[in-house]
C-alpha positions in Angstrom: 0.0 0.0 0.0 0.9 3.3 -0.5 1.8 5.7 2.4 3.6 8.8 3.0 6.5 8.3 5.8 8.9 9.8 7.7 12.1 8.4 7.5 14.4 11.3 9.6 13.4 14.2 11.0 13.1 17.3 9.5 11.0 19.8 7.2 8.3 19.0 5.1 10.2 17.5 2.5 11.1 14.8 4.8 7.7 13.3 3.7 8.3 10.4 1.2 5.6 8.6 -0.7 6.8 4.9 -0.2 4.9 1.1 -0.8 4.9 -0.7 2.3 2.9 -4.1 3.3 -0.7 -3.5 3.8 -1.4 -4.1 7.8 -3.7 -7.1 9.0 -6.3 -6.8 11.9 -5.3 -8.4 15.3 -7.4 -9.1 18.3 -9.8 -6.2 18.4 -8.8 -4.3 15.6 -10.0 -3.2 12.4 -8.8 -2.4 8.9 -9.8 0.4 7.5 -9.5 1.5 3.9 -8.3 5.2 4.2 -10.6 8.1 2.2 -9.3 10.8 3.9 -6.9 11.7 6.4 -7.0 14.9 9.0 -3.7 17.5 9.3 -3.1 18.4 12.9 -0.2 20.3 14.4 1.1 17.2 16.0 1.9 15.6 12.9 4.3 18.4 11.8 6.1 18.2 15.4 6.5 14.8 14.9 7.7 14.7 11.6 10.2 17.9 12.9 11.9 16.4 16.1 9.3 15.5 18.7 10.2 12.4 20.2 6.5 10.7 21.4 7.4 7.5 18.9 10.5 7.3 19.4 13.0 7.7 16.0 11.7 7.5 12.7 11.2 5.8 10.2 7.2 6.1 10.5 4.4 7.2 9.3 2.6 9.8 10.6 -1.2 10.7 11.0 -4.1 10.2 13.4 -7.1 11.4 12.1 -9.3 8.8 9.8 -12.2 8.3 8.0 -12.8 5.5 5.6 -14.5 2.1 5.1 -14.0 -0.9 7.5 -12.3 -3.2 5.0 -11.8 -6.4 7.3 -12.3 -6.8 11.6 -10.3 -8.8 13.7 -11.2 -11.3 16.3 -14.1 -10.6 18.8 -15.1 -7.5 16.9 -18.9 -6.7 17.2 -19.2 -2.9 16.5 -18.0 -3.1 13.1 -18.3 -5.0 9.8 -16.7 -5.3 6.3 -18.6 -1.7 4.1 -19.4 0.2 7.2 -18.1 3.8 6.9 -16.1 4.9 9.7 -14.6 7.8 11.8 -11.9 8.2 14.3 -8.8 8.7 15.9 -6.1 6.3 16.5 -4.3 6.0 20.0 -2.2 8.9 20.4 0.6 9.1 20.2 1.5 5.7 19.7 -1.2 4.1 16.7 0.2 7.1 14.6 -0.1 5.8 10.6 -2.9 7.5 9.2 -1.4 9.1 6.3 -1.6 5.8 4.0 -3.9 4.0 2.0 -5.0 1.4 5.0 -4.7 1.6 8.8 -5.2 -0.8 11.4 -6.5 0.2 14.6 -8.7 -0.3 18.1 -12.3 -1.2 16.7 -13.2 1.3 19.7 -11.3 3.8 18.4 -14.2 4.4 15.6 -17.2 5.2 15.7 -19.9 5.5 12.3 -19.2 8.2 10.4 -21.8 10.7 10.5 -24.5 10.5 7.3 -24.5 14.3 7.4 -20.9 14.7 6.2 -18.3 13.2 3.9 -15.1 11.6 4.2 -12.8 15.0 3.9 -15.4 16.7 6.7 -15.9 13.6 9.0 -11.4 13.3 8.9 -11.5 16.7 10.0 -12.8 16.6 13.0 -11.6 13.5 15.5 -8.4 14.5 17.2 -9.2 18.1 17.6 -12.7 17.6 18.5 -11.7 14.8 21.0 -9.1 17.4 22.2 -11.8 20.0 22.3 -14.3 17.7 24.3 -11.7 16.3 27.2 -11.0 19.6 27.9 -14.3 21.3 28.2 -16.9 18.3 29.4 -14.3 15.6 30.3 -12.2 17.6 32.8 -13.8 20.8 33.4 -17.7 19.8 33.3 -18.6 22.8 31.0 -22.9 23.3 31.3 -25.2 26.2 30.7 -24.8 29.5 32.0 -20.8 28.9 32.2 -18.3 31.4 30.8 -15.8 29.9 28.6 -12.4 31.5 27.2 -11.5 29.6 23.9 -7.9 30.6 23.3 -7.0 30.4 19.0 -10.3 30.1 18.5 -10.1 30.5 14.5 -7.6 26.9 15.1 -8.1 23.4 14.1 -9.3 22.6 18.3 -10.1 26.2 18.7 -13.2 26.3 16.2 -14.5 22.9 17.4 -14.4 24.0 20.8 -16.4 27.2 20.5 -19.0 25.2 18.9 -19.1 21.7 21.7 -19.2 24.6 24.5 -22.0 26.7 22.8 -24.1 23.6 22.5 -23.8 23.1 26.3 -25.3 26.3 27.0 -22.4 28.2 27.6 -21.1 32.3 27.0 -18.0 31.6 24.4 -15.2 34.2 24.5 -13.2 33.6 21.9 -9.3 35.0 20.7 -8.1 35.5 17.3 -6.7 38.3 15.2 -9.4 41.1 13.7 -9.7 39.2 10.3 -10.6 35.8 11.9 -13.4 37.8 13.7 -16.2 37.0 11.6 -15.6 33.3 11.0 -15.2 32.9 14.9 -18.3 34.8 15.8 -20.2 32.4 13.0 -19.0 29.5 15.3 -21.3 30.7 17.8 -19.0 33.2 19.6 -20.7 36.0 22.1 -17.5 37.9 21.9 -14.1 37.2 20.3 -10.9 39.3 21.6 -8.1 40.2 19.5 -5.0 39.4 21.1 -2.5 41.1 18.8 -4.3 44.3 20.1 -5.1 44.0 24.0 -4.1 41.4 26.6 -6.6 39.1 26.7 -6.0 39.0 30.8 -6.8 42.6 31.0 -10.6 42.8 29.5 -11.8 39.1 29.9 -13.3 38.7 33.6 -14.9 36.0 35.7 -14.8 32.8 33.3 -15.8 29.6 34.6 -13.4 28.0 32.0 -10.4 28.5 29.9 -8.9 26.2 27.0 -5.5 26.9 26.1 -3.7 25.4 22.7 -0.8 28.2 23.0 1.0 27.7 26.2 3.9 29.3 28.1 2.7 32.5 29.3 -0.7 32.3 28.3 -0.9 29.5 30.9 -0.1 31.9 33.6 -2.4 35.0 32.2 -5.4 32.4 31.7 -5.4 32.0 35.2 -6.0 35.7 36.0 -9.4 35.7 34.1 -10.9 33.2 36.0 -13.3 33.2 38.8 -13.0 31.7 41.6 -13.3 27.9 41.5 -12.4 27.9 37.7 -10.2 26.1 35.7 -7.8 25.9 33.4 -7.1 23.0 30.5 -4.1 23.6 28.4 -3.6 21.2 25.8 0.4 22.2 26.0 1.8 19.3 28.1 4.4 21.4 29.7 3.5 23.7 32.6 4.8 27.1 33.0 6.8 28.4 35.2 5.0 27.9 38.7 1.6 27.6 36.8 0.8 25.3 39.7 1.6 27.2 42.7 -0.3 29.8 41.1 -3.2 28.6 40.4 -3.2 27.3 43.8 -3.1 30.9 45.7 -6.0 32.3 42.9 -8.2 29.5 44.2 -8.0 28.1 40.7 -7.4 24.8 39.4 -4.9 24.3 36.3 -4.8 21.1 33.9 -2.6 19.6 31.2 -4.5 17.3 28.9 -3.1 15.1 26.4 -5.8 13.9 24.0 -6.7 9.7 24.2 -8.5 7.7 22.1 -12.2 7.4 23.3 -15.7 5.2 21.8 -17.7 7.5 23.9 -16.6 10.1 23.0 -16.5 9.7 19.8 -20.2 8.7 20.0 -21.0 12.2 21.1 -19.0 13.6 18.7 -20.8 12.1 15.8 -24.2 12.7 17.5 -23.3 16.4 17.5 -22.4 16.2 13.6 -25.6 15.0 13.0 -27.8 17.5 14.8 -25.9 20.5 13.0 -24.5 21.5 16.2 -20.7 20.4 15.3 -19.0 21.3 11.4 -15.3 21.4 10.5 -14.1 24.1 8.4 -11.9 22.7 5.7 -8.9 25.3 5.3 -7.7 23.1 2.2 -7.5 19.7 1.1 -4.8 17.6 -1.1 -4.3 14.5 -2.4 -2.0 12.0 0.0 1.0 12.4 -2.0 0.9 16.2 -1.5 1.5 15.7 2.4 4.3 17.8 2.2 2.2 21.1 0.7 -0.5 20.6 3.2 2.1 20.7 6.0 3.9 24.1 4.6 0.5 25.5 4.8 -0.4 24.6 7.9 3.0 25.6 9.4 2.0 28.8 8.4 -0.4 29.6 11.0 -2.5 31.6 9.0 -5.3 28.6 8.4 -9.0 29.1 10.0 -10.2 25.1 10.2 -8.8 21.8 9.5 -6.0 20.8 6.6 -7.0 17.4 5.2 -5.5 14.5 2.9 -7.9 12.4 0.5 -7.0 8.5 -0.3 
């Protein structure tokens, strides 16, 4: 099969279209035949230096949607022809850049009928990310304040839109031209950062989400209310982010996104009552890996990069 791996670290061009044996379902697994593939941050850091699967050569990728093409033993949720979406166990089931992928059975869950395959792949890692942080770990219900930090972002947009359909106020940030496009998400208000400090107008939230890290860690914590918390989806804490949050009366969290059926089930139950859409900022063919990640490096994408098999 055809896949697109990773055989030393480095820029995009690292990225090498290469044949390798089609995988075979184990115990609890599935094969899935590959339509499309979602673009996420983590794949460029990955492919770049960061060190989650140890040294390369690999293939990277964890968002899929496609067609169940054989199960393994003991496999009830899924059969040969059923359409599929999901996101395999990060980080180590990376390998979803390629034609086929093998992973949990419960790592899918039916692809929505509402979207295709370039919308469904969109949306698994950063919506699962998205909806950890904000029902998983900090309980997010109506009448709740919520600061969505990079809210025009892959995670970002998805967010705004799981905590709006939980009855929550969504503050969102993003530079003046992504205004708009965040305030169609569902926003109540959207700050631009590169103009104010978000810490000095944004009051009394219930909840932040933070994709950026370092310092906005610490400044997050100053808009909360006490009794709030913060989820940053940056696994490293800053500086005393701890002991700070601590004397504010706050709580602080780190979050690294996991696999999860359930999850995944309310993912696809949003997508089909209207309530959850990716934005597609652009989509190429597999073998044009390489463009999609110079794109996205950019950091000038609203929405979700994806590859079509």
């Amino acid at each position: 099969m055809r896949a697109m791996r990773v055989d030393r670290f480095g820029g995009p061009e690292v990225l090498e279209a290469v044949d390798i044996p089609r995988p075979s379902p184990g115990i609890s697994q599935v094969l899935v035949r590959v339509r499309a593939a979602g673009v996420n941050p983590t794949d460029w850091k990955h492919r770049g230096g960061r060190r989650f699967l140890g040294d390369p050569p690999y293939v990277v990728g964890w968002d899929v949607s496609g067609v169940v093409e054989e199960v393994g033993l003991g496999v009830t949720l899924s059969k040969p022809g059923d359409e599929v979406f999901g996101m395999l166990p990060y980080p180590g089931g990376a390998g979803a850049y390629a034609e086929y992928v093998v992973g949990p059975a419960r790592a899918f869950a039916p692809k929505p009928t509402a979207v295709d395959h370039v919308q469904a792949a969109a949306i698994p890692l950063a919506a699962l990310t998205a909806w950890q942080c904000l029902v998983d770990t900090a309980h997010v219900r109506a009448g709740d304040r919520v600061l969505v930090h990079a809210a025009a972002g892959g995670v970002g947009h998805l967010a705004v839109q799981i905590a709006k359909s939980r009855g929550a106020e969504v503050i969102g940030t993003a530079s003046a031209p992504k205004h708009d496009f965040v305030r169609s998400l569902g926003a109540d208000e959207v700050v631009d950062y590169t103009s104010v400090d978000f810490a000095d107008v944004v009051r009394d939230v219930d909840v932040v989400l933070d994709t950026i890290g370092e310092d906005y860690q610490l400044r997050s914590l100053r808009t909360l209310k006490r009794g709030g918390t913060m989820v940053s989806t940056v696994p490293r804490a800053a500086e005393g982010l701890f002991e700070r949050a601590a004397e504010l009366g706050v709580r602080a969290e780190l979050i690294l996104v996991e696999a999860d059926h359930a999850g995944m089930l309310a993912i696809a139950d949003l997508v089909e009552r209207g309530q959850l859409r990716a934005t597609i900022a652009g989509t190429f063919p597999l073998d044009r890996a390489a463009e999609a990640h110079r794109l996205g490096e950019t950091g000038r994408t609203a929405g979700k990069l994806v590859l079509t098999v």
